[in-house]
N, C-alpha and C positions, 0 to 999 in steps of 0.2 A: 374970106366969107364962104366962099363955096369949097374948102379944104372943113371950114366948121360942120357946114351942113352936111356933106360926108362923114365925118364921125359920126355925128350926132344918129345919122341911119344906120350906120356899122353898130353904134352900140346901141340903138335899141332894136334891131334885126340879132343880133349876137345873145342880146341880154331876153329877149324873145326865145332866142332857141336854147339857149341854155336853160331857160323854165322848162321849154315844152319836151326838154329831154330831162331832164330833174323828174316832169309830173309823171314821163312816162315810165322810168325807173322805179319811182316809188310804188306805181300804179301794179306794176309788174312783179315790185315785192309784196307787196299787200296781196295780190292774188295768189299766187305760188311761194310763200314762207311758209303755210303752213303745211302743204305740199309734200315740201323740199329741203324743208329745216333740219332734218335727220340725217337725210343725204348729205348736205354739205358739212354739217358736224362730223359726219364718220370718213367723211373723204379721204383723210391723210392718217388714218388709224391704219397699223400693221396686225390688229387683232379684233375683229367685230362678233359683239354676242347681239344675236336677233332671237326675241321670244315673245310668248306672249300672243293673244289675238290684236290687242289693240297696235302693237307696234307693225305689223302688217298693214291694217286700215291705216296709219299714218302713213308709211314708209313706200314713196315713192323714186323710182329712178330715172331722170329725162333718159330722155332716148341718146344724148349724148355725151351722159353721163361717165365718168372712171373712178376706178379704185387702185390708185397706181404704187401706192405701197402694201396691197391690203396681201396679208400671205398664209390669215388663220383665220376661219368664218367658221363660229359655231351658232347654227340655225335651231331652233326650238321651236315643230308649228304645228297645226292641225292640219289634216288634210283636205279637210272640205272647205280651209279658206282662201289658203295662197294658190296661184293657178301656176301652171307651168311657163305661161309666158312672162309671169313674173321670175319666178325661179333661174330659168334660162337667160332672161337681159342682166338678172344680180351675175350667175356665172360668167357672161361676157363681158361683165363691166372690170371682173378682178383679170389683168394678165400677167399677175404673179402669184396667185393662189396655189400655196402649196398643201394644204392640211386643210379638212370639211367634216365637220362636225355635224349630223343630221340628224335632232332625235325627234321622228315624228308621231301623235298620235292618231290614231285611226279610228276616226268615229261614226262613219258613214261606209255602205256599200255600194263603191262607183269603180268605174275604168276610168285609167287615168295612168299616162304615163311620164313618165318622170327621166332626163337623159342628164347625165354627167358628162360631157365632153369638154372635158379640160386638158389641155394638152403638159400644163406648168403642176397637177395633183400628184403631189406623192405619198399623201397617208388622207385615205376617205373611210370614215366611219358611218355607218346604214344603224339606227335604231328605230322598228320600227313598234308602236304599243298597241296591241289590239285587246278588248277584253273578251272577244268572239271569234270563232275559227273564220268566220265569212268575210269578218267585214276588210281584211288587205290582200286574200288571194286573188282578188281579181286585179290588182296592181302591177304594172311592169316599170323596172327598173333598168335601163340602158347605161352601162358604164362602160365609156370610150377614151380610157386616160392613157395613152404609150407608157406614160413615166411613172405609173404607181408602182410604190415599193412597199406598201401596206392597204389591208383591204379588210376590213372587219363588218357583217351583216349579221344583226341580230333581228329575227323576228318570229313570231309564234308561228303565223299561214306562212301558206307557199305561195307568197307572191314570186312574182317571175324575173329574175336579176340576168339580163344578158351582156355578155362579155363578146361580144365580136372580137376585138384583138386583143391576142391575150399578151398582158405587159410580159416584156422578155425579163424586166428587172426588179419582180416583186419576189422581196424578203419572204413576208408574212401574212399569212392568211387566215383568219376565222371565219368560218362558215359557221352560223348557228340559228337554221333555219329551217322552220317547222317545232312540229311535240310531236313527242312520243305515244302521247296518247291518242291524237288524232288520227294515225296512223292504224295504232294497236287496237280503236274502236272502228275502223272502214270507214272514217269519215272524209277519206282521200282518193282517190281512184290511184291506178298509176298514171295514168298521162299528167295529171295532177304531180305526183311524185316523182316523175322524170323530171321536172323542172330543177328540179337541186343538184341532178347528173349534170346537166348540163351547165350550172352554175359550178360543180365540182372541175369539169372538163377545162372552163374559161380563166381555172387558180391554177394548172397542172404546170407552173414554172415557178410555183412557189419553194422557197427552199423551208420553210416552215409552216407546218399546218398542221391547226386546230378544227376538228368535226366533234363537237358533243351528242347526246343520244339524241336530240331530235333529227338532229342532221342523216346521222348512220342509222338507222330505222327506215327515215323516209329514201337513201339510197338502198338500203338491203331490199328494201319492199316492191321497190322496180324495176331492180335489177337479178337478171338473169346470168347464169352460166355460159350462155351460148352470146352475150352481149361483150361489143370491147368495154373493155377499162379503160378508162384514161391512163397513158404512159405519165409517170411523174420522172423526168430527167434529173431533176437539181434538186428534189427533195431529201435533206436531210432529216428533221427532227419534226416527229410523228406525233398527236396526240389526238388517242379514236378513242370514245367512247362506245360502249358495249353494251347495248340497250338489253332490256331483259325478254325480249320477244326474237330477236329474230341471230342473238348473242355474237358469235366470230366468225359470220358467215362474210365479211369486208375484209379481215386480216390476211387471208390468203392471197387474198389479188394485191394488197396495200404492198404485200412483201416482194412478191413477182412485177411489178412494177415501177420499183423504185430504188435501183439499183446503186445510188450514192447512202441509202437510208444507214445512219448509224447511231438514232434516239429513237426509243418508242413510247411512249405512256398510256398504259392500256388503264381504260377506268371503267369497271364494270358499276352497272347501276343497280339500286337496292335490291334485296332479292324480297323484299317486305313487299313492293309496288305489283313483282310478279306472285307473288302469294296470294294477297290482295285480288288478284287479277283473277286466279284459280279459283278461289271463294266464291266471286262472283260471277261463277259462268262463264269470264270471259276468255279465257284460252288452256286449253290441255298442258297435259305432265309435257316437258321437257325432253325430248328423246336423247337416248347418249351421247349423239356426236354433237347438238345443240349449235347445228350452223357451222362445224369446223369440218373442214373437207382438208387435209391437209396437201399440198402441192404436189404436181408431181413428179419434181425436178428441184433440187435446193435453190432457193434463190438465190442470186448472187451476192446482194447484203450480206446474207446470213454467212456468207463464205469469208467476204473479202470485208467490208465496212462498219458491220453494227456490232456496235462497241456499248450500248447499257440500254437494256429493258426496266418498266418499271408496267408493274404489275397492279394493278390497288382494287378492292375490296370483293377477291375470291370468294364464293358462295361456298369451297370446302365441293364442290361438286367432282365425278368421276370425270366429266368430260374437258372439264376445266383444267383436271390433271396432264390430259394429252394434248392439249396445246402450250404447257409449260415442258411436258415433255420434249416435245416436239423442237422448241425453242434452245433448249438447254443441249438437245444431241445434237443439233445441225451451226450451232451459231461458236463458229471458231475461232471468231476475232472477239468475241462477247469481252469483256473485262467486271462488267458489274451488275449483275440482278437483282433486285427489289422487289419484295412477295408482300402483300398484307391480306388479309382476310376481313370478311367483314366483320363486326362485332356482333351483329345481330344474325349471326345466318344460322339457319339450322340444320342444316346437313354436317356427317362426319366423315365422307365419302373419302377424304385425303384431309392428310394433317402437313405437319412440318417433319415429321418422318420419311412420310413419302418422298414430298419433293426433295429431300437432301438425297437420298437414295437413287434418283432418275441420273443415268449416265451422263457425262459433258463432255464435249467438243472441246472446249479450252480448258484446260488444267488448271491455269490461273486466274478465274473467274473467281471473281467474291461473291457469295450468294448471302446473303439477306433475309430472312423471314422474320416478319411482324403479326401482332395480333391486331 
């Protein structure tokens, strides 16, 4: 009898608590599923695409929360919605994220800064979309990754990208940041324009690197003579764009600094934009030497390492001719040169005469010239 009435309280003491943890599971889902219902779907994904405004308003992450396989995060957002203490708990929460996909757009004027410290990143891509010079220069970007081996920043302003340590073992690097116009019209100071030096300085163990004309405009423009350059140690293969304002005034130091270089790809920009540019007031005839000061000491590439120049859309101009010169007399290990011209350009100043004509350091260099 009294072994009865013990059960009978065991199981409805048991059967009591097994409800009031039942209601309070349910209670707990019903409050937090809709929450957290994206979170726990994406938990054991090794590839997450985040976009959209509304997937931000959904998409929360507990505080002790993980993503323990996640190792590919492509974010798609606005900037005036997601905060950075969101951004920072999603980075903490992956500790195997290798590759970060960011393309944001910028639709507001705010500060606001943004840190990548990821210790497991090794390819982070920066796109940022602005339809106004103002509205992401006031922006900084902190990226603290040891182990990146690829770095790619695209964006129109000069927001502020800081590299504190610079990865020992990045491959490749795009810089392509600023326009040329904003530049070519003063809507930049330099202090302004030292921002991109300094982001140049923080790639300088890149073994490959891409700067297009916004990028080399906004460094010619606040960069001085009497300033250092960054030493590039491990840089191989070059590719500089050649704005049409301030033209090969970066090729001399590019050469004198980077003493493994053995590719270059020189791309000069339309000469119609600088015509253009004449027309309207906005900058003088072109003086002869057009930014080329040539060194004055052979670089050591040019001696021992660089093996193929690639030259693309020559304006036919005189000054243009002496830094192919220039190239063609000192580059003794050269093997293969590639010349085009523009198709629109109007100047006759050199043709494909000339340059065949200009002396070579290597005998067995193939020269190339295209229309």
């Amino acid at each position: 009898m009294v072994m009865a009435t013990r059960r009978k309280k065991y199981r409805k003491r048991n059967t009591y608590y097994f409800r009031h943890r039942r209601r309070l599971i349910l209670e707990m889902y019903r409050k937090y599923s809709q929450r957290y219902k994206d979170y726990f779907r994406y938990q054991l994904r090794k590839t997450l695409h985040l976009g959209t405004r509304n997937d931000f308003i959904r998409f929360h992450i507990p505080s002790y929360g993980r993503f323990p396989n996640l190792k590919v995060l492509n974010l798609k957002l606005h900037l005036t919605l997601p905060n950075c203490v969101f951004l920072n708990r999603l980075f903490r929460s992956c500790p195997l994220l290798e590759d970060l996909y960011m393309d944001s757009t910028c639709v507001d004027n705010f500060d606001q800064t943004f840190r990548f410290c990821i210790p497991t990143l090794r390819l982070l891509q920066l796109k940022l979309n602005a339809d106004e010079f103002h509205s992401c220069r006031h922006k900084e970007f902190i990226i603290n990754t040891p182990n990146l081996g690829s770095l790619s920043i695209t964006g129109p302003s000069l927001s502020c990208f800081r590299i504190p340590d610079i990865p020992p073992n990045l491959i490749q690097a795009n810089l392509s940041i600023g326009k040329s116009s904003y530049v070519h019209d003063f809507q930049v100071s330099k202090d302004k324009a030292t921002r991109v030096m300094e982001t140049l300085k923080g790639v300088r163990n890149a073994v490959d690197l891409t700067l297009p004309f916004g990028t080399t405009s906004a460094l010619s423009y606040c960069f001085d003579d009497g300033d250092d350059f960054p030493t590039f140690p491990y840089l191989r293969d070059l590719q500089l764009g050649i704005d049409y304002y301030f033209g090969w005034k970066l090729l001399p130091y590019f050469l004198e600094n980077s003493p493994l270089l053995r590719w270059i790809s020189l791309n000069r920009e339309s000469e119609s934009k600088y015509t253009t540019a004449m027309a309207e007031g906005k900058h003088k005839e072109a003086d002869d030497t057009y930014g080329w000061k040539p060194p004055k000491q052979v670089p050591e590439c040019l001696m021992d390492k660089l093996k193929e120049i690639e030259v693309r859309n020559l304006w036919r101009r005189k000054a243009e001719g002496e830094v192919v010169k220039y190239l063609l007399e000192n580059g003794k290990t050269l093997a293969k040169m590639k010349i085009s011209f523009e198709e629109d350009g109007i100047s006759d100043e050199i043709d494909e005469d000339t340059i065949e004509n200009f002396p070579r350091a290597s005998e067995s260099m193939i020269l190339k010239i295209s229309d």
